[in-house]
mmCIF file of the N, C-alpha and C atoms, coordinates in Angstrom:
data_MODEL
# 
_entry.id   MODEL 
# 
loop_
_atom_site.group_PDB 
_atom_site.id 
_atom_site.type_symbol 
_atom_site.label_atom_id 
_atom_site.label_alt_id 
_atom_site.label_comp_id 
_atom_site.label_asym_id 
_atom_site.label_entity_id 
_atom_site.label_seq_id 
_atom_site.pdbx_PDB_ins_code 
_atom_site.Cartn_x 
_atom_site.Cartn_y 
_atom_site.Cartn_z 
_atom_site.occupancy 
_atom_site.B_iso_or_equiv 
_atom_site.pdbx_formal_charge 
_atom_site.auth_seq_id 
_atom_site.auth_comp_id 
_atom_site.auth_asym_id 
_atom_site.auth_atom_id 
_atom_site.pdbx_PDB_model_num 
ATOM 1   N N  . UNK A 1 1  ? -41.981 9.299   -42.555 1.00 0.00 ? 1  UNK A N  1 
ATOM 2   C CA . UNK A 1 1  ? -41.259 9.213   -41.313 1.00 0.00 ? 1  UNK A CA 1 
ATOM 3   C C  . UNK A 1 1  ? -42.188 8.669   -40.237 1.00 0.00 ? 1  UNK A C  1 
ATOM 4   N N  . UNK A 1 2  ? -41.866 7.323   -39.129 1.00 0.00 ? 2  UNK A N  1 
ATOM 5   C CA . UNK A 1 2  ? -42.874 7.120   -38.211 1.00 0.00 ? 2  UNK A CA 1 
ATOM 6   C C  . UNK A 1 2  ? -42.096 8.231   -37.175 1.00 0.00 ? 2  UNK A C  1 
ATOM 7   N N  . UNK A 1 3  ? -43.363 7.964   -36.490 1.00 0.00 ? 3  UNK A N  1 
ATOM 8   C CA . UNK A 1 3  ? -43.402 8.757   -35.027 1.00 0.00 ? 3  UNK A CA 1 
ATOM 9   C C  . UNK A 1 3  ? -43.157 7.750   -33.884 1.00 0.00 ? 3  UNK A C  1 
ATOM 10  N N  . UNK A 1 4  ? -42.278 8.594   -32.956 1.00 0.00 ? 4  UNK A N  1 
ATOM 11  C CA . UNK A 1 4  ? -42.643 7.744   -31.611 1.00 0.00 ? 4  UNK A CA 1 
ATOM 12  C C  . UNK A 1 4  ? -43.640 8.215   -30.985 1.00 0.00 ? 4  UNK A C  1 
ATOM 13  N N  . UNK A 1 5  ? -44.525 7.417   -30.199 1.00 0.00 ? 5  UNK A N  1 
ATOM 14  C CA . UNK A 1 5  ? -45.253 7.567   -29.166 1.00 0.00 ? 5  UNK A CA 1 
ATOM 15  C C  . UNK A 1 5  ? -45.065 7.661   -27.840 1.00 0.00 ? 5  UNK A C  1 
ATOM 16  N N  . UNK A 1 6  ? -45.166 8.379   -26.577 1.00 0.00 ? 6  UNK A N  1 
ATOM 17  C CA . UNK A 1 6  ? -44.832 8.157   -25.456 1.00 0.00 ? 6  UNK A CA 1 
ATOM 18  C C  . UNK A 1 6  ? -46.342 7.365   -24.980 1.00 0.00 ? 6  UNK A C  1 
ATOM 19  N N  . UNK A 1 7  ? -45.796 5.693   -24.433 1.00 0.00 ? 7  UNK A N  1 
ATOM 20  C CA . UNK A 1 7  ? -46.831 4.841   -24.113 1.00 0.00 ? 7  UNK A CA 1 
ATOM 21  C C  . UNK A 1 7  ? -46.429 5.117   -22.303 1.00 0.00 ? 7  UNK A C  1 
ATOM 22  N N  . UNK A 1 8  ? -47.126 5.458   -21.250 1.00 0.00 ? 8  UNK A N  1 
ATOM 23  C CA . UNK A 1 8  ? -46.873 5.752   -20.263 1.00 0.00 ? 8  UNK A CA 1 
ATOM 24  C C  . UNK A 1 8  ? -46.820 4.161   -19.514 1.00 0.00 ? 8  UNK A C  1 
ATOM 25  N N  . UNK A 1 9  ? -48.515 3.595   -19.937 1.00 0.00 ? 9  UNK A N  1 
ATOM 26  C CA . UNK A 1 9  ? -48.374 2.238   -19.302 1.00 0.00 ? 9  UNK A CA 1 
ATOM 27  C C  . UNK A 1 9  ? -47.350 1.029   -19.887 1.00 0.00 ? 9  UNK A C  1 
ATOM 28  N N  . UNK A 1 10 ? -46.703 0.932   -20.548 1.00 0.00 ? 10 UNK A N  1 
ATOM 29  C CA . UNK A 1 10 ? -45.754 0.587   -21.588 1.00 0.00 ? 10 UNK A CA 1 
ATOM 30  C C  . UNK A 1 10 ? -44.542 0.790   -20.630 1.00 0.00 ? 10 UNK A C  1 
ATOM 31  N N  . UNK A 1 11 ? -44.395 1.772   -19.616 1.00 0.00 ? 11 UNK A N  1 
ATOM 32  C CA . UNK A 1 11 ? -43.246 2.106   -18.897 1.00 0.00 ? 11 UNK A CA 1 
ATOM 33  C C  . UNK A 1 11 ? -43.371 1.717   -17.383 1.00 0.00 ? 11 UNK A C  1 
ATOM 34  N N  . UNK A 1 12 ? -44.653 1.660   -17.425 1.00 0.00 ? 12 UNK A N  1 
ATOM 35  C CA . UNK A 1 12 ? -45.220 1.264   -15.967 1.00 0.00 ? 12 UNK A CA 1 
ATOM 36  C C  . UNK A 1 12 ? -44.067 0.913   -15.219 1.00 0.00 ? 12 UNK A C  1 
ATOM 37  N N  . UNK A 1 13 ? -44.640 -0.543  -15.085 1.00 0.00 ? 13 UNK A N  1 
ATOM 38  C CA . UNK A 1 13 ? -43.526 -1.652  -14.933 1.00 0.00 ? 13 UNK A CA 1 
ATOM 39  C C  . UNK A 1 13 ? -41.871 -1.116  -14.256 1.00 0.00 ? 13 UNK A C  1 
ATOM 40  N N  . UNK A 1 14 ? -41.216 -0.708  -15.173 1.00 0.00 ? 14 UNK A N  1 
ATOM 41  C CA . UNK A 1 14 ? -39.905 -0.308  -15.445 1.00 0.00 ? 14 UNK A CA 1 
ATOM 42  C C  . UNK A 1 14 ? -39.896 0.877   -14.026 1.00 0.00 ? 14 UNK A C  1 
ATOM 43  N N  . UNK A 1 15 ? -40.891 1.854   -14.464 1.00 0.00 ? 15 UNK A N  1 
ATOM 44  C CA . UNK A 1 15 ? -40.668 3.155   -13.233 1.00 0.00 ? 15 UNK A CA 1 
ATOM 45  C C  . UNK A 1 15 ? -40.662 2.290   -11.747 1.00 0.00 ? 15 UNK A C  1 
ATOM 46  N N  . UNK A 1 16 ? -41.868 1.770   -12.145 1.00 0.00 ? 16 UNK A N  1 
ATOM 47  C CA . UNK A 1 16 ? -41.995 0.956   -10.542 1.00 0.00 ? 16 UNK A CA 1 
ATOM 48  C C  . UNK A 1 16 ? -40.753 0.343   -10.000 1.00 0.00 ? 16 UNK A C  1 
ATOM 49  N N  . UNK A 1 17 ? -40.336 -0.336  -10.765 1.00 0.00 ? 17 UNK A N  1 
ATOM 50  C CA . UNK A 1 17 ? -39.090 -1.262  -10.785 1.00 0.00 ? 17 UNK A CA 1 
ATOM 51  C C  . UNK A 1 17 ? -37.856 -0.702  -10.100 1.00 0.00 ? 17 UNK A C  1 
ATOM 52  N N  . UNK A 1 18 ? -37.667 0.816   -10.903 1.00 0.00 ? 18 UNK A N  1 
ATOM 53  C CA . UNK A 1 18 ? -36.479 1.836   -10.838 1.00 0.00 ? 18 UNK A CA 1 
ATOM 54  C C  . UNK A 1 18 ? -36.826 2.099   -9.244  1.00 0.00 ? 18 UNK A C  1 
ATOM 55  N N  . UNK A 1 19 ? -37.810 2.419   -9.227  1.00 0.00 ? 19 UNK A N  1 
ATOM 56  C CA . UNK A 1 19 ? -38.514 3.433   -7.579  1.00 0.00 ? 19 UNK A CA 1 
ATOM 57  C C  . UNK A 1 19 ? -38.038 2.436   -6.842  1.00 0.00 ? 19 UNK A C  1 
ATOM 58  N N  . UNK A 1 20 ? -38.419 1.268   -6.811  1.00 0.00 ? 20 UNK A N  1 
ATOM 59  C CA . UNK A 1 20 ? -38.348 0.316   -5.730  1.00 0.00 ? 20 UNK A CA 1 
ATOM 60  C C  . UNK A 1 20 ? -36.837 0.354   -5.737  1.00 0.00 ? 20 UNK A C  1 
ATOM 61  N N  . UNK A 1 21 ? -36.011 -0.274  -6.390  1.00 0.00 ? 21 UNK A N  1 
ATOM 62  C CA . UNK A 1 21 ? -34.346 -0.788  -6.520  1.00 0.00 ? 21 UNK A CA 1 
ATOM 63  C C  . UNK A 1 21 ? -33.829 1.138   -5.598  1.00 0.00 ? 21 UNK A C  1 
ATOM 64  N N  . UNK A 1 22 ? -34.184 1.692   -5.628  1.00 0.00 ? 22 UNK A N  1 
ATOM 65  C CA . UNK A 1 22 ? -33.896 3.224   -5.047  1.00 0.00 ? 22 UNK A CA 1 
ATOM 66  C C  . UNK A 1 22 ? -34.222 3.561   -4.134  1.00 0.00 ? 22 UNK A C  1 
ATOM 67  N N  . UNK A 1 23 ? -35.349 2.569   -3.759  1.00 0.00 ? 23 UNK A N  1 
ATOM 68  C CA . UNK A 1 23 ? -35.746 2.156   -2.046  1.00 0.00 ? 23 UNK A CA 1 
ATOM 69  C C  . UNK A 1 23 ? -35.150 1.489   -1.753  1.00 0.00 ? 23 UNK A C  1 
ATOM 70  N N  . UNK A 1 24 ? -34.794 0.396   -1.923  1.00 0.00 ? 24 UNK A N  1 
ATOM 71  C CA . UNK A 1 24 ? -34.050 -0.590  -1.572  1.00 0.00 ? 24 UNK A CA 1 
ATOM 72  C C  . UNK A 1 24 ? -32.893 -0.155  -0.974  1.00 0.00 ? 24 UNK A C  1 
ATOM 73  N N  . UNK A 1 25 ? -32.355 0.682   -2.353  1.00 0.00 ? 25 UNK A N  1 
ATOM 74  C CA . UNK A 1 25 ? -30.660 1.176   -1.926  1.00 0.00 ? 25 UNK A CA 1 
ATOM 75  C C  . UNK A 1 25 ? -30.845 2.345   -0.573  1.00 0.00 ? 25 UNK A C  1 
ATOM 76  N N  . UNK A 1 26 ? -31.377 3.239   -0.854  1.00 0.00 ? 26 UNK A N  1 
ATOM 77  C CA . UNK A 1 26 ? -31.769 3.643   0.491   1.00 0.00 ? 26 UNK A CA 1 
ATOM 78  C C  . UNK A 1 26 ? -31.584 2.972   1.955   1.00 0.00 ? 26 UNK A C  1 
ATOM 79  N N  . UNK A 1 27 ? -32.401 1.811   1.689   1.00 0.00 ? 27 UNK A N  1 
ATOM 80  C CA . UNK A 1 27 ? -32.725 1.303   3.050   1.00 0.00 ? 27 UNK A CA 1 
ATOM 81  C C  . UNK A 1 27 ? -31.349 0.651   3.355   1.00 0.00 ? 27 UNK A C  1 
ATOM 82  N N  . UNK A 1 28 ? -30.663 -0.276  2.563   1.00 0.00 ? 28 UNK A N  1 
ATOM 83  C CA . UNK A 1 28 ? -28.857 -0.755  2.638   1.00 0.00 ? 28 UNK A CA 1 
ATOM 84  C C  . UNK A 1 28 ? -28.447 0.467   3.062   1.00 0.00 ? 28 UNK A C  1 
ATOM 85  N N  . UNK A 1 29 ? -28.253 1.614   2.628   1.00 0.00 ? 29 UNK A N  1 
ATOM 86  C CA . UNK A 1 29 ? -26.914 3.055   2.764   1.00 0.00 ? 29 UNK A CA 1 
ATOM 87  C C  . UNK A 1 29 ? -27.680 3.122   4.134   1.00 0.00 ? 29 UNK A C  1 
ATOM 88  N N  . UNK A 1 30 ? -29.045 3.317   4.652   1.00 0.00 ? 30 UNK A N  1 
ATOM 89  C CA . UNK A 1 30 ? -29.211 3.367   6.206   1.00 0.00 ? 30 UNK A CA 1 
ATOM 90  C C  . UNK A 1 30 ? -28.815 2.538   7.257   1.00 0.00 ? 30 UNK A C  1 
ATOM 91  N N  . UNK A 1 31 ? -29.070 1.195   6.518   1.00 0.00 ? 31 UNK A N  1 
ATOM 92  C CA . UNK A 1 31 ? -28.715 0.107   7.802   1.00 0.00 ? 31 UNK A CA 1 
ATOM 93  C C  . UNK A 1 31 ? -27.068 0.038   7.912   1.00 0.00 ? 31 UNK A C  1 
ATOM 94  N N  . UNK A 1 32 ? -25.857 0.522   6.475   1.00 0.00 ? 32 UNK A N  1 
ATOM 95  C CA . UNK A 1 32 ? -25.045 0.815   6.727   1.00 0.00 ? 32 UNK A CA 1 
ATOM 96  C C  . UNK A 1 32 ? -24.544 2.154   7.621   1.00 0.00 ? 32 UNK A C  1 
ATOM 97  N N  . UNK A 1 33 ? -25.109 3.121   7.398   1.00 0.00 ? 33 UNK A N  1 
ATOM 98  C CA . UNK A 1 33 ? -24.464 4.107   8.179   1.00 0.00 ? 33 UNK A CA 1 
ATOM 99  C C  . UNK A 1 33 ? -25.044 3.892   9.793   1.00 0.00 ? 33 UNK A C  1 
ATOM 100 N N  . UNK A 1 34 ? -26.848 3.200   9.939   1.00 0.00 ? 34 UNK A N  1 
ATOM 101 C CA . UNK A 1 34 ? -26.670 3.326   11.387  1.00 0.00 ? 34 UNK A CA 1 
ATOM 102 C C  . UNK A 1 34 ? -25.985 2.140   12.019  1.00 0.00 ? 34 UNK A C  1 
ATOM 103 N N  . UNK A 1 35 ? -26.326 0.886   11.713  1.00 0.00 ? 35 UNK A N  1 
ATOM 104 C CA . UNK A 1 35 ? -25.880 -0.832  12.094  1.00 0.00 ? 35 UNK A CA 1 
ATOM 105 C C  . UNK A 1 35 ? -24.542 -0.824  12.372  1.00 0.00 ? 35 UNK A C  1 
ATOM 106 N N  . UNK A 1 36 ? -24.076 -0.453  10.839  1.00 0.00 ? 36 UNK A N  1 
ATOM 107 C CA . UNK A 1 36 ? -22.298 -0.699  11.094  1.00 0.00 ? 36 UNK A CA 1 
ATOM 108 C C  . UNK A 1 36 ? -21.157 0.560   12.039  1.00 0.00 ? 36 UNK A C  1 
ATOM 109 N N  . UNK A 1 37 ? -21.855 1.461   11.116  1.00 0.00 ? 37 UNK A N  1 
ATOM 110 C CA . UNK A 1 37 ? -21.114 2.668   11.932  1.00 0.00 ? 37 UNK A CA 1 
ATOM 111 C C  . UNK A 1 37 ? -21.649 3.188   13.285  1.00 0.00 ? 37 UNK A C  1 
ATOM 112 N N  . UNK A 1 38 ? -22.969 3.485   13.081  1.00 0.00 ? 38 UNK A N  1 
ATOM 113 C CA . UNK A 1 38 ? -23.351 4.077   14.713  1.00 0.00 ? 38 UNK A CA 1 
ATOM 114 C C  . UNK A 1 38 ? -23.610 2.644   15.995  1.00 0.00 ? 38 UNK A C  1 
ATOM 115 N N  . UNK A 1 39 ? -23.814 1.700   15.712  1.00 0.00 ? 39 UNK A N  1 
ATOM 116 C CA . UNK A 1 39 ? -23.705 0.408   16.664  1.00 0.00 ? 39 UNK A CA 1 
ATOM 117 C C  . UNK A 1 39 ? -23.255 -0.415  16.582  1.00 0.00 ? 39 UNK A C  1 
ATOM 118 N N  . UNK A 1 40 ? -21.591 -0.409  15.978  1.00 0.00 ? 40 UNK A N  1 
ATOM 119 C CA . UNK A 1 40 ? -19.958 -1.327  15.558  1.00 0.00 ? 40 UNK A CA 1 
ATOM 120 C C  . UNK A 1 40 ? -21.249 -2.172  15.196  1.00 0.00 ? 40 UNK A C  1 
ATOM 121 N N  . UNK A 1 41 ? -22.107 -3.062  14.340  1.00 0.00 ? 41 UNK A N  1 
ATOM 122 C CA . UNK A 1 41 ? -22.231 -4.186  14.132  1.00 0.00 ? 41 UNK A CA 1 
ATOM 123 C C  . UNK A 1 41 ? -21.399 -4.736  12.829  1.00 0.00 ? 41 UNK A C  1 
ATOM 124 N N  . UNK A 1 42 ? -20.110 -4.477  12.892  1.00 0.00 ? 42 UNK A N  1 
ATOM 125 C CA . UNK A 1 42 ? -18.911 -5.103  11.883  1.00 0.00 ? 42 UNK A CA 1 
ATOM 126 C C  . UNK A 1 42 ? -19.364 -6.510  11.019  1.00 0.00 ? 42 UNK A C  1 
ATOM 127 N N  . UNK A 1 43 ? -20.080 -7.250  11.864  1.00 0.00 ? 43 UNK A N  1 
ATOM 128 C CA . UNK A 1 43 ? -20.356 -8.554  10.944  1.00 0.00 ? 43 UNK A CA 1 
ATOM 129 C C  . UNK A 1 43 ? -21.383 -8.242  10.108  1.00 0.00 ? 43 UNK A C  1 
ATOM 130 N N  . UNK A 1 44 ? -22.328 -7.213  10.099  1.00 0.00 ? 44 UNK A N  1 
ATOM 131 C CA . UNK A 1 44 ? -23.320 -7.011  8.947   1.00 0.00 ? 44 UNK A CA 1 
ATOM 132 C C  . UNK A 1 44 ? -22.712 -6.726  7.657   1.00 0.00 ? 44 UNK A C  1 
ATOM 133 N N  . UNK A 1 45 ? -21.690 -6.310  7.876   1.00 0.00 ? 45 UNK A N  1 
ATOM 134 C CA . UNK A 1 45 ? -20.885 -5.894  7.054   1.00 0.00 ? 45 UNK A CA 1 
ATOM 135 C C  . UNK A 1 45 ? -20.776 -6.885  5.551   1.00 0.00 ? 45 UNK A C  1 
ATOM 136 N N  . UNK A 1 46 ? -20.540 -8.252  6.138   1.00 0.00 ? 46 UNK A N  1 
ATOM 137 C CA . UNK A 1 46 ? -20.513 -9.748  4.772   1.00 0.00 ? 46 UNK A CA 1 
ATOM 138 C C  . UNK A 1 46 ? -22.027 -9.868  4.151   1.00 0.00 ? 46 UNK A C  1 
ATOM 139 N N  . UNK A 1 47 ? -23.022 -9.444  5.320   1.00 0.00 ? 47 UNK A N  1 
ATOM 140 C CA . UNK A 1 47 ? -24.262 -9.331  4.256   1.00 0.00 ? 47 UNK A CA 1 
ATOM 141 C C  . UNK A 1 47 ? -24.892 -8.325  3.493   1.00 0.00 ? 47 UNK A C  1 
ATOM 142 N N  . UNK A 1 48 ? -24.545 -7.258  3.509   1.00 0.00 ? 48 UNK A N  1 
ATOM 143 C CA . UNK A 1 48 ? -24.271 -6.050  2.985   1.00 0.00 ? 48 UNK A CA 1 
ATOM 144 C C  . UNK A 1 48 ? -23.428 -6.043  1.907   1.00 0.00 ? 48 UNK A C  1 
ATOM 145 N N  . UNK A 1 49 ? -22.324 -6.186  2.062   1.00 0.00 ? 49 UNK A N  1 
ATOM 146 C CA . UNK A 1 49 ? -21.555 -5.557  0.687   1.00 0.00 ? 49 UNK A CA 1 
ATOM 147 C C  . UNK A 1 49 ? -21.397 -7.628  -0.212  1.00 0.00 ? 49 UNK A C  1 
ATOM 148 N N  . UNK A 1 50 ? -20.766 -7.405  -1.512  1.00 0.00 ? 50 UNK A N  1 
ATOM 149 C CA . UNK A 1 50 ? -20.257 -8.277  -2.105  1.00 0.00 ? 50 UNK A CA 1 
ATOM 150 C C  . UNK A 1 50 ? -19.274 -8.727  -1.796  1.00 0.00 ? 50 UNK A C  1 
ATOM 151 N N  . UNK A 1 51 ? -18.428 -9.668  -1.829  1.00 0.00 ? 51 UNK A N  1 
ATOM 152 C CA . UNK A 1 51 ? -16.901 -10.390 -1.849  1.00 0.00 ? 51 UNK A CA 1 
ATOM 153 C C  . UNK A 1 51 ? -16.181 -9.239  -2.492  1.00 0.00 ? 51 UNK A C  1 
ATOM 154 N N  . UNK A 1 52 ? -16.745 -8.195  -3.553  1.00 0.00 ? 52 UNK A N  1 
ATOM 155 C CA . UNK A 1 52 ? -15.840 -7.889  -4.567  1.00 0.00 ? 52 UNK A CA 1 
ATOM 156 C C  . UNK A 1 52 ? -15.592 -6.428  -4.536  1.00 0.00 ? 52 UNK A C  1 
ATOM 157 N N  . UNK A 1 53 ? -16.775 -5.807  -3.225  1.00 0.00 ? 53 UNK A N  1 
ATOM 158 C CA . UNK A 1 53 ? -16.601 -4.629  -3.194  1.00 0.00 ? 53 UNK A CA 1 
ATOM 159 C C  . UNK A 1 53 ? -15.107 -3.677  -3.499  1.00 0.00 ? 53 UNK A C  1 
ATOM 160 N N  . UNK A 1 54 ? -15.244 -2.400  -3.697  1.00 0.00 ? 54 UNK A N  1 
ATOM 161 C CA . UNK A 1 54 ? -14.427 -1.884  -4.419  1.00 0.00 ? 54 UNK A CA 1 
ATOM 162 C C  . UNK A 1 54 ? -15.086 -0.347  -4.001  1.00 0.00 ? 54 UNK A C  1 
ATOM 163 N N  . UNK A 1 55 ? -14.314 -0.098  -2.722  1.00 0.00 ? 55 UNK A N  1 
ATOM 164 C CA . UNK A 1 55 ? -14.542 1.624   -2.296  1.00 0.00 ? 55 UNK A CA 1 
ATOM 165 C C  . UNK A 1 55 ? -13.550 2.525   -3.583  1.00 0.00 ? 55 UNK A C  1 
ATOM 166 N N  . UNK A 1 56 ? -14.238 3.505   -3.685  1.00 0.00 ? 56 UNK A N  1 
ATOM 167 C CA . UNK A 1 56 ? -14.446 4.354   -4.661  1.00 0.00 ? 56 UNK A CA 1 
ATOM 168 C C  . UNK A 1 56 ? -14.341 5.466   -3.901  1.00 0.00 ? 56 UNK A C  1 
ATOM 169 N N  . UNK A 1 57 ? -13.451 6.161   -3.240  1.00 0.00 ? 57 UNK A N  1 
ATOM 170 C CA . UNK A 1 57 ? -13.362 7.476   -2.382  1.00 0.00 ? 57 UNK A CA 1 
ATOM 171 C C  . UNK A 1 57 ? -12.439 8.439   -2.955  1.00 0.00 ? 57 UNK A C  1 
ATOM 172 N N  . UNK A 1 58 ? -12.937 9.692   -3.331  1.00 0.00 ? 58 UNK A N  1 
ATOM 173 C CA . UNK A 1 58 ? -11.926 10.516  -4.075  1.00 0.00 ? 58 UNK A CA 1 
ATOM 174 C C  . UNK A 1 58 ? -11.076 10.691  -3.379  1.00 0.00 ? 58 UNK A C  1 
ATOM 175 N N  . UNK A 1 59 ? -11.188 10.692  -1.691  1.00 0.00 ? 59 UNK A N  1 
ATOM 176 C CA . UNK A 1 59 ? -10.398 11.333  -0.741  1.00 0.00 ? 59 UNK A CA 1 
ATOM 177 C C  . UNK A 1 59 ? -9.070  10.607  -0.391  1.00 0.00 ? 59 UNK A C  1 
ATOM 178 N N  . UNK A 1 60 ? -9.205  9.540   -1.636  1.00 0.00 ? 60 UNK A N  1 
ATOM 179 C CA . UNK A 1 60 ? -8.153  8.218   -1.029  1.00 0.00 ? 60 UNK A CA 1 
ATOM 180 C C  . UNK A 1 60 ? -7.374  8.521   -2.314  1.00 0.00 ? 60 UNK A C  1 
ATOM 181 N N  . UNK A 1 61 ? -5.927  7.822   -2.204  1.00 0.00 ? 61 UNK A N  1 
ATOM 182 C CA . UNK A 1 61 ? -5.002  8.042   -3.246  1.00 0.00 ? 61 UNK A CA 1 
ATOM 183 C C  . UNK A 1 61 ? -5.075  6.627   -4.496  1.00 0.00 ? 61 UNK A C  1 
ATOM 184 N N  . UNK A 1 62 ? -5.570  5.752   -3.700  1.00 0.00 ? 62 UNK A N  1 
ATOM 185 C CA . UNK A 1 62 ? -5.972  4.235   -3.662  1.00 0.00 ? 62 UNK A CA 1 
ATOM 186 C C  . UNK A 1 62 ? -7.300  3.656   -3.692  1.00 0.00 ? 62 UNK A C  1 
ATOM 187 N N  . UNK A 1 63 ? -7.784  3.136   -5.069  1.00 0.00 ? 63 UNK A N  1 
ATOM 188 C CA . UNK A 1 63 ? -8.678  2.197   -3.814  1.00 0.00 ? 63 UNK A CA 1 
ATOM 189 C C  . UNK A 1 63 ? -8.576  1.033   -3.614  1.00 0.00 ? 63 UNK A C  1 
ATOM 190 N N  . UNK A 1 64 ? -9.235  0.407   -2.586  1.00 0.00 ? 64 UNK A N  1 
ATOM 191 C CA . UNK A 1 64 ? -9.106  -0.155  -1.244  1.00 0.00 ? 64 UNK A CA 1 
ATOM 192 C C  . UNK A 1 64 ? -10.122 -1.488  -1.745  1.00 0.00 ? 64 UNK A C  1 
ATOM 193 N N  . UNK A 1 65 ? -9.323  -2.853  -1.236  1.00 0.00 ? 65 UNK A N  1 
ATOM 194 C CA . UNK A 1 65 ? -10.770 -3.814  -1.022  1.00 0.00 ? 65 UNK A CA 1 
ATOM 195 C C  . UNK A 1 65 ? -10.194 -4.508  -0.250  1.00 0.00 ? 65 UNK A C  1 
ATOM 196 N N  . UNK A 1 66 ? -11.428 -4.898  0.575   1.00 0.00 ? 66 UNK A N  1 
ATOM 197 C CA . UNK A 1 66 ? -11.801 -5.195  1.651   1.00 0.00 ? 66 UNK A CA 1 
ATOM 198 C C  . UNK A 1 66 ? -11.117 -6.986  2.039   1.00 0.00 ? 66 UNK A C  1 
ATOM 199 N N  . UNK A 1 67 ? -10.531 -7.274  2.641   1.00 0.00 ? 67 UNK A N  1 
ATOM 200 C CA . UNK A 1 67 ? -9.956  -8.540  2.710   1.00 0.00 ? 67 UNK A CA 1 
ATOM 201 C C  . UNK A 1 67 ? -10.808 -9.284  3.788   1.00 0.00 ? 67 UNK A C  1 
ATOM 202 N N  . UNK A 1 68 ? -10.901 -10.848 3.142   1.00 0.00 ? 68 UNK A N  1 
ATOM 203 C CA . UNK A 1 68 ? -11.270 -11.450 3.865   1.00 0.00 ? 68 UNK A CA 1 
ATOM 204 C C  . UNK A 1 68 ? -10.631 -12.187 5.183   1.00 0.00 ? 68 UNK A C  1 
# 
Protein backbone atom coordinates (compact mmCIF):
# COMPACT_ATOMS: atom_id res chain seq x y z
CA UNK A 1 0.00 0.00 0.00
CA UNK A 2 1.67 3.64 -0.79
CA UNK A 3 1.33 6.32 1.61
CA UNK A 4 0.40 9.83 1.23
CA UNK A 5 2.62 12.40 2.36
CA UNK A 6 1.57 15.80 3.64
CA UNK A 7 4.15 18.08 1.42
CA UNK A 8 3.44 21.56 3.15
CA UNK A 9 5.65 23.49 0.52
CA UNK A 10 3.87 21.53 -2.28
CA UNK A 11 0.72 23.57 -0.95
CA UNK A 12 2.43 26.74 -0.51
CA UNK A 13 1.42 28.37 -3.47
CA UNK A 14 -2.32 27.29 -3.36
CA UNK A 15 -2.78 28.59 0.59
CA UNK A 16 -1.31 31.84 -0.47
CA UNK A 17 -3.49 31.98 -3.41
CA UNK A 18 -6.77 30.96 -1.27
CA UNK A 19 -5.67 33.83 1.53
CA UNK A 20 -5.28 36.40 -1.00
CA UNK A 21 -8.72 35.65 -3.33
CA UNK A 22 -10.38 36.02 0.62
CA UNK A 23 -8.73 39.31 0.83
CA UNK A 24 -9.72 40.36 -2.10
CA UNK A 25 -13.37 39.34 -1.49
CA UNK A 26 -13.26 41.11 1.67
CA UNK A 27 -12.09 44.24 0.34
CA UNK A 28 -15.21 44.11 -2.76
CA UNK A 29 -18.06 43.13 0.28
CA UNK A 30 -16.41 46.52 2.00
CA UNK A 31 -16.26 48.86 -0.82
CA UNK A 32 -19.81 47.40 -1.44
CA UNK A 33 -21.41 47.92 1.80
CA UNK A 34 -19.52 51.36 2.43
CA UNK A 35 -19.31 53.05 -1.51
CA UNK A 36 -22.64 51.82 -2.62
CA UNK A 37 -24.75 51.68 0.37
CA UNK A 38 -23.34 54.15 2.95
CA UNK A 39 -22.32 57.00 0.07
CA UNK A 40 -25.32 56.13 -2.85
CA UNK A 41 -22.22 55.63 -5.20
CA UNK A 42 -24.86 53.48 -7.50
CA UNK A 43 -22.46 53.55 -10.53
CA UNK A 44 -19.75 51.43 -8.71
CA UNK A 45 -22.12 49.16 -8.78
CA UNK A 46 -21.18 47.92 -13.00
CA UNK A 47 -17.63 47.56 -11.68
CA UNK A 48 -18.29 45.50 -8.90
CA UNK A 49 -20.71 42.97 -9.73
CA UNK A 50 -20.88 40.89 -13.27
CA UNK A 51 -23.59 41.46 -16.13
CA UNK A 52 -24.88 38.12 -14.71
CA UNK A 53 -25.17 38.66 -11.15
CA UNK A 54 -27.79 36.64 -9.48
CA UNK A 55 -28.86 37.79 -5.69
CA UNK A 56 -29.34 34.81 -3.72
CA UNK A 57 -31.48 36.13 -0.59
CA UNK A 58 -33.41 33.63 1.45
CA UNK A 59 -35.53 36.53 2.54
CA UNK A 60 -36.84 36.90 -1.06
CA UNK A 61 -39.51 34.60 -2.61
CA UNK A 62 -37.55 35.24 -5.98
CA UNK A 63 -34.42 35.79 -7.16
CA UNK A 64 -33.75 38.90 -8.64
CA UNK A 65 -31.25 40.16 -11.53
CA UNK A 66 -30.27 43.16 -11.92
CA UNK A 67 -31.32 44.92 -15.32
CA UNK A 68 -29.47 46.86 -17.40
Amino acid sequence: MASLLWCPRAHEGRKEEAMSSAQENKAVSRRVAEEIFNQGKLDLAEELYTPDYVLHDPSLRTCTVPRA
